[in-house]
C-alpha positions as CSV (number, residue, x, y, z in Angstrom):
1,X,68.2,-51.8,103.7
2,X,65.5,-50.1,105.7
3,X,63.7,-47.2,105.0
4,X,63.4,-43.9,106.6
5,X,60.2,-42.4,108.0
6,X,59.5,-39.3,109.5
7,X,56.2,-38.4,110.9
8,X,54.6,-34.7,111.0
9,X,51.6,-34.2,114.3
10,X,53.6,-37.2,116.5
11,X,52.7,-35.5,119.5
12,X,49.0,-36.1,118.5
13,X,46.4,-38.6,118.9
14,X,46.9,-40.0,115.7
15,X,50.6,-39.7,115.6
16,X,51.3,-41.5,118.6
17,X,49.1,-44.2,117.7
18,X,51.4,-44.7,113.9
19,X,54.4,-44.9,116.1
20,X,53.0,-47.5,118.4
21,X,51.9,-49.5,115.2
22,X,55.2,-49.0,113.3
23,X,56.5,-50.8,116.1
24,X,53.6,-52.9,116.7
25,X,54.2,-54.5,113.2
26,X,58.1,-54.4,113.1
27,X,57.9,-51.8,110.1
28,X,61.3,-52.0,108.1
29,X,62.4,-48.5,109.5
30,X,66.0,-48.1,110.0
31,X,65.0,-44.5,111.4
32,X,61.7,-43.2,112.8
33,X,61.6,-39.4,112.9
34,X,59.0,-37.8,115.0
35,X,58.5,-34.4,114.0
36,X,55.9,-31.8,115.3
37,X,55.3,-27.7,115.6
38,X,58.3,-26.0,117.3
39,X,56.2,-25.7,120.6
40,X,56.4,-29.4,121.0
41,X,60.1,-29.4,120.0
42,X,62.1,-31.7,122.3
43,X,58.9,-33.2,123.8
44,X,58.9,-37.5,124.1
45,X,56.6,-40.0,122.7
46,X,57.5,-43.9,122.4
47,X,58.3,-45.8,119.2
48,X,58.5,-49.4,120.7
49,X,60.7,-49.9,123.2
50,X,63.1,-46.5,122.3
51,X,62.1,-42.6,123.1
52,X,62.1,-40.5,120.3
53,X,62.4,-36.4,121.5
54,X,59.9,-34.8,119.2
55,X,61.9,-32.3,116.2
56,X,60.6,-29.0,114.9
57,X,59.2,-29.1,111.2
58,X,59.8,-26.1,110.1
59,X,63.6,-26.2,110.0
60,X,63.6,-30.0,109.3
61,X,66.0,-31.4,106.2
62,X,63.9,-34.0,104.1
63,X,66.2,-35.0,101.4
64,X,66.6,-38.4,103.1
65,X,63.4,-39.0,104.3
66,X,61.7,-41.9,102.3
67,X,58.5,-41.7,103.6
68,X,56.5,-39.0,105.5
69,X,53.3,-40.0,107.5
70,X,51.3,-37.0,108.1
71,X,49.3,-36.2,111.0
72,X,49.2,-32.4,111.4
73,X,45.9,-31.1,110.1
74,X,44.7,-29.5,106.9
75,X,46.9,-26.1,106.8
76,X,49.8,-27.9,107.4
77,X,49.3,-29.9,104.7
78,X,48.4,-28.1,102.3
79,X,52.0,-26.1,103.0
80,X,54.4,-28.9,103.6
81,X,52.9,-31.9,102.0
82,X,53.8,-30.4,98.7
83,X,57.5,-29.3,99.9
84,X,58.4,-32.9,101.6
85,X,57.0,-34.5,98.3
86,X,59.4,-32.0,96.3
87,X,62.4,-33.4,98.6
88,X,61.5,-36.7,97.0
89,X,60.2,-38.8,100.2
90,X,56.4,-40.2,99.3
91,X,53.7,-38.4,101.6
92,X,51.2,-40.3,103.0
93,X,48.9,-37.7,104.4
94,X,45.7,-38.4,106.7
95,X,44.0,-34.6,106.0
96,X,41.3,-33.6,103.7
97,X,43.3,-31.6,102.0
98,X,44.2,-34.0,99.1
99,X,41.6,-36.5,99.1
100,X,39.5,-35.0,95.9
101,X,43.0,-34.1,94.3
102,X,42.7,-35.9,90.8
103,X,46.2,-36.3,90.8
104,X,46.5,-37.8,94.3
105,X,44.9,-41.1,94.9
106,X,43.0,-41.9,98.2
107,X,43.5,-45.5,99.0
108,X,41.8,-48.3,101.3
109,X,44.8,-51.2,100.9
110,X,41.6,-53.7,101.3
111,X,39.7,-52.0,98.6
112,X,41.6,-50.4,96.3
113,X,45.8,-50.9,97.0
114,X,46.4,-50.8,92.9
115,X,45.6,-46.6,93.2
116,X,49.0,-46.4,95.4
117,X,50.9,-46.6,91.7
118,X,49.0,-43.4,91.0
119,X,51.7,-41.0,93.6
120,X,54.5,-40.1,91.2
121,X,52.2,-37.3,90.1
122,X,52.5,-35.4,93.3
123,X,54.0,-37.3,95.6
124,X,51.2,-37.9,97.7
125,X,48.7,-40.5,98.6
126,X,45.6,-39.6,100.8
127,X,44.0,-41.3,103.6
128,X,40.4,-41.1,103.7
129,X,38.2,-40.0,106.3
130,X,37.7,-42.2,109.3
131,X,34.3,-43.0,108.7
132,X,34.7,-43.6,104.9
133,X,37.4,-45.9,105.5
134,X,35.6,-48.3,107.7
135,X,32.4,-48.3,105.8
136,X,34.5,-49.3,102.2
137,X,36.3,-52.1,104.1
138,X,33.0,-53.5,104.2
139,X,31.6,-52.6,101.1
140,X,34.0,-53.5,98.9
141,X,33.4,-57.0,99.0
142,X,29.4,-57.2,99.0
143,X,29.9,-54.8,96.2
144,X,31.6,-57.4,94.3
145,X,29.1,-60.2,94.8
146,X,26.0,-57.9,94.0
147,X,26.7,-54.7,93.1
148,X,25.4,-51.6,95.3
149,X,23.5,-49.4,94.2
150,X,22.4,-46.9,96.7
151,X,23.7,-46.9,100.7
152,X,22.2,-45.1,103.8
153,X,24.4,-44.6,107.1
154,X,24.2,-43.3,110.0
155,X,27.4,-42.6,111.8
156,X,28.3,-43.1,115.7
157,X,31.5,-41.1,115.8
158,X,33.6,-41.3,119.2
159,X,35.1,-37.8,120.4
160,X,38.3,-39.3,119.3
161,X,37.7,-38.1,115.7
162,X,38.0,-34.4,116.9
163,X,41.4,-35.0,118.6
164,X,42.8,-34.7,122.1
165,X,40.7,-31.7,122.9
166,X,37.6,-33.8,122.0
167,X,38.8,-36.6,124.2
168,X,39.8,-34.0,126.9
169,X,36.3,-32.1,126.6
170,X,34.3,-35.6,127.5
171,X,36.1,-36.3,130.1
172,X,35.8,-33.2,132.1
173,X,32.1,-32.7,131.5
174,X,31.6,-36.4,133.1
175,X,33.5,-35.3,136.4
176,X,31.6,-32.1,136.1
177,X,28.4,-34.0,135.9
178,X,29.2,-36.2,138.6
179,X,30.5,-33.5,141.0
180,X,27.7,-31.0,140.1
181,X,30.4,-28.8,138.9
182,X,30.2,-26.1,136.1
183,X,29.6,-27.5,132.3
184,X,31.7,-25.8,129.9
185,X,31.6,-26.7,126.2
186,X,34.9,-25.1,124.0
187,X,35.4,-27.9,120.9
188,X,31.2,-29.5,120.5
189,X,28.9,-26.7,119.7
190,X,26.3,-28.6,122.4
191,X,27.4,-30.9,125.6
192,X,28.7,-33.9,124.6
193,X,29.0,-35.9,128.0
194,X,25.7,-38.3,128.3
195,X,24.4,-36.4,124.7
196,X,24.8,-37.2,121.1
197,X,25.4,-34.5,118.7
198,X,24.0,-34.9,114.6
199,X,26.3,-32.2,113.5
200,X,30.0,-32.9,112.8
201,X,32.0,-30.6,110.7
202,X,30.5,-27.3,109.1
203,X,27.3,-27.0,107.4
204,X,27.3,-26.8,103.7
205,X,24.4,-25.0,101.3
206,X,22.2,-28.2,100.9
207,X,22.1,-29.2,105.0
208,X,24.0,-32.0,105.0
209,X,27.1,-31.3,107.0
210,X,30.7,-31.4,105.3
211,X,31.5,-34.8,107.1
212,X,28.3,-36.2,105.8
213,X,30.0,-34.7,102.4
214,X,33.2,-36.4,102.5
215,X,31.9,-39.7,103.2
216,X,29.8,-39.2,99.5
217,X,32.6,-38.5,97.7
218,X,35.2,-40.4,99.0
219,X,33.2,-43.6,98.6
220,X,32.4,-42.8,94.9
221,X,36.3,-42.0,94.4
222,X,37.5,-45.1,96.3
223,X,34.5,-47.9,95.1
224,X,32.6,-47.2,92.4
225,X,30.7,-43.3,91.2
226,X,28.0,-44.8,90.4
227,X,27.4,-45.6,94.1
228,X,24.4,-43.1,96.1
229,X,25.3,-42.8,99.2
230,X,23.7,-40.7,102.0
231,X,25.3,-40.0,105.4
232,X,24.0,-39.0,108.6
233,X,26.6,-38.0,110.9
234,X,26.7,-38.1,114.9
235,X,29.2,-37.9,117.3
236,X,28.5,-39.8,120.4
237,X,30.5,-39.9,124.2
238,X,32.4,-42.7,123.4
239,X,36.9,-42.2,123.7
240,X,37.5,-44.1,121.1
241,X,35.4,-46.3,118.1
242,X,33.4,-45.4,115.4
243,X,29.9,-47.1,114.7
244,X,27.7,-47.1,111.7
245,X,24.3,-48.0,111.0
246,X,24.2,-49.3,107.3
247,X,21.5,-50.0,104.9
248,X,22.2,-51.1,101.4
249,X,20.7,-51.7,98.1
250,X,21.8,-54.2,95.3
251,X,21.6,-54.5,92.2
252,X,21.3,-57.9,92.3
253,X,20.2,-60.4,95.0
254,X,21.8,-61.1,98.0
255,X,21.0,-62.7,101.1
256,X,22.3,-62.3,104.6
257,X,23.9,-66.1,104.5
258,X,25.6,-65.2,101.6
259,X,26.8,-61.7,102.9
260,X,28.1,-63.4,105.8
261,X,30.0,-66.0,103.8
262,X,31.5,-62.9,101.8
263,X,32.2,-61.1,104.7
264,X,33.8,-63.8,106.5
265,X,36.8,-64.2,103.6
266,X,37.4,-60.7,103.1
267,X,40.4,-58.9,104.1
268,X,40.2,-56.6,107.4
269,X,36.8,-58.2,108.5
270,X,35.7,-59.9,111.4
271,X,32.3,-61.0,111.7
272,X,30.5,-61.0,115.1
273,X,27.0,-61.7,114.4
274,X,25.0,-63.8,117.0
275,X,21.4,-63.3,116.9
276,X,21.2,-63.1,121.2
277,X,22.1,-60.8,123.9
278,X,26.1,-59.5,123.6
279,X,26.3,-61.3,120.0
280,X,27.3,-58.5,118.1
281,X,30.4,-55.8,118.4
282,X,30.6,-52.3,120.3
283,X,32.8,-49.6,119.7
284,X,35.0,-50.4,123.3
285,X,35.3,-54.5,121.7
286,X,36.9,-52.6,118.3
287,X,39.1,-50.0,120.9
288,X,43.2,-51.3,120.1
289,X,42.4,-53.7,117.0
290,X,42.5,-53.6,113.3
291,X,39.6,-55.6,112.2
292,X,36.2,-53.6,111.4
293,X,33.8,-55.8,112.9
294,X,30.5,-56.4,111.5
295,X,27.0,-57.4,112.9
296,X,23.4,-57.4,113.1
297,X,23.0,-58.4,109.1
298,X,19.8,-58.8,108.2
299,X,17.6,-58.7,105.0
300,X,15.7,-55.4,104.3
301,X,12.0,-56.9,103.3
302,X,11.6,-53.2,102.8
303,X,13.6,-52.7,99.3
304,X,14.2,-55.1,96.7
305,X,17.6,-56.8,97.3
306,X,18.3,-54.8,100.4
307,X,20.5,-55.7,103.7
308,X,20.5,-53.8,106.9
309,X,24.1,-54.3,108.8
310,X,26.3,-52.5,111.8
311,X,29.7,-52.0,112.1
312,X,32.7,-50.8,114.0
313,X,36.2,-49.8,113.8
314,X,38.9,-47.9,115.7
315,X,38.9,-44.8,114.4
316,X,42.6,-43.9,115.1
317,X,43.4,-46.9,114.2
318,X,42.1,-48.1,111.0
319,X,40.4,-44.8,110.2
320,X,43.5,-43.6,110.5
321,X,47.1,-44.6,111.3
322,X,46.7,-48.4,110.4
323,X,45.5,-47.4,106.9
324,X,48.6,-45.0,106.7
325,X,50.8,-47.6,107.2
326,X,49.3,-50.4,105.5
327,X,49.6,-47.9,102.0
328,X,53.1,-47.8,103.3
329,X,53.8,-51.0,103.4
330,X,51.8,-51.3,100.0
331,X,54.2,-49.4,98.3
332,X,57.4,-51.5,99.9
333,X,55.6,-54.7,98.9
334,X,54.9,-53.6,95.3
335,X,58.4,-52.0,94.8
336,X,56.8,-49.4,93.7
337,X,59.7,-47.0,96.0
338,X,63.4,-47.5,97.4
339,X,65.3,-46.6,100.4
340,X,67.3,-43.6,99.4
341,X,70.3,-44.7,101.4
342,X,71.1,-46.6,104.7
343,X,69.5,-43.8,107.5
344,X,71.9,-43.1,110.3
């Protein structure tokens, strides 16, 4: 018996892109609802081979539903997460809304799948942030070998991570650039076409920006508290990719043969690290796969047991709707939920 999924913001970026995976990895789904605001009602997006003509959510009947992927943003969370979980279908929700719940787990399968048992206490399981996610993938296993104990990144974040109208913004400040035409900036606070921009999210009382925050806290709740972490966050004008600049600090030694031999066996890495011209991984290489790539590791002569390293993921994809699905298919795997009936 499959299962029946419904998801909330499938007209977006990151909806569209869990529908095409669904597919893409022959989910057990004997329904696929896509469900958005009532402005987008009747609108079509692809699921595979089949059109699906978007519903409204706010008159929509969850009582069936098994499990809801949620795309929609923070205030729509933080109203029908709650609600959907109350009908009894498991939300899986990709806001910041829920993340530094107590009661709601926030899960990387690769780093931590044995926090999905934790969702009978609300309901819900969070994704983390894209940047977070990414980074963990590849933490989790040097952490293992030689325990971290302090990590400095810098972020590369595509316009992606700020939705359509980010993607939209890019691209018509390139044509403007290239025809001489009028710059207009709505959704970056500076130009973002042929610029980089350190500021990503609000600014919070210490300087550091909330992104920069989340990254912080969700690595201490996901790996290990004990971990220091500091962030710098920049969004770049790249579509789609997300790149970070990491330096980290062991505990114990470590070198960059045996971070690639650790790196090499662990789940959702690929390592791309050739020490010439093109030998390493970019942002449009990562664009339609799972795998966070890493390159460029290298010792840090500068810190005792320290390792400088880059890597790069698809935000929508792994720093998003992969990770969704993958704690979906996380819960199926570890019978941990059950269809509630055969879906229409």
């Amino acid at each position: 018996m499959g299962y029946k999924v419904a998801i909330v913001g499938a007209t977006g970026n990151v909806g569209r892109e869990m529908l095409e995976i669904l597919a893409e990895r022959r989910f057990p789904a004997d329904e696929v609802v896509a469900l958005a605001s009532r402005k987008s009602q009747g609108v079509e997006v692809s699921y595979g081979e089949k059109t699906l003509k978007v519903k409204a959510l706010e008159n929509y009947d969850f009582s069936d539903v098994d499990i809801c992927l949620m795309s929609a943003g923070g205030a729509v969370s933080k109203e029908w997460s709650p609600k959907i979980a109350a009908a009894g279908a498991v939300v899986i929700d990709n806001s910041s809304t829920w993340r530094m719940d107590p009661d709601v787990p926030l899960v990387v399968p690769e780093v931590n799948a044995d926090a999905v048992a934790g969702f009978r206490k609300k309901g819900i399981i969070a994704n983390p942030n894209c940047s977070t996610a990414q980074l963990v993938v590849v933490l989790k296993p040097l952490h293992d070998k030689a325990r971290i104990r302090r990590v400095v990144v810098a972020t590369y974040q595509s316009v992606s991570g700020a939705g359509k109208d980010g993607m939209d913004e890019l691209d018509r400040q390139t044509k403007a650039i290239y025809s001489l035409g009028d710059i207009e900036t709505k959704k970056f606070p500076k130009r973002i076409a042929f610029n980089v921009i350190p500021h990503i999210d609000v600014f919070m009382d210490d300087g550091s920006t909330k992104e920069e925050w989340k990254m912080v806290v969700e690595t201490k709740k996901i790996l290990d508290p004990r971990i220091k972490l500091n962030a710098t966050c920049v969004r770049v004008p790249v579509f789609i990719g997300h790149s970070e600049a990491v330096n980290i600090e062991f505990e114990n030694p470590i070198t960059a043969e045996e971070a690639h031999e650790v790196l090499r066996n662990a789940p959702g890495v690929l390592v791309i690290d050739k020490r010439e011209p093109g030998g390493y991984a970019t942002p449009h290489e990562a664009a339609g796969e799972d795998a966070t790539y890493v390159s460029r590791v290298r010792e840090d002569p500068t810190v005792e047991n320290g390792l400088a390293l880059w890597c790069v993921s698809d935000n929508l994809r792994k720093g998003a709707a992969l990770n969704a699905i993958q704690i979906a298919e996380c819960l199926i795997n570890r019978k941990l939920i059950s269809a509630k009936k055969k879906a229409a």
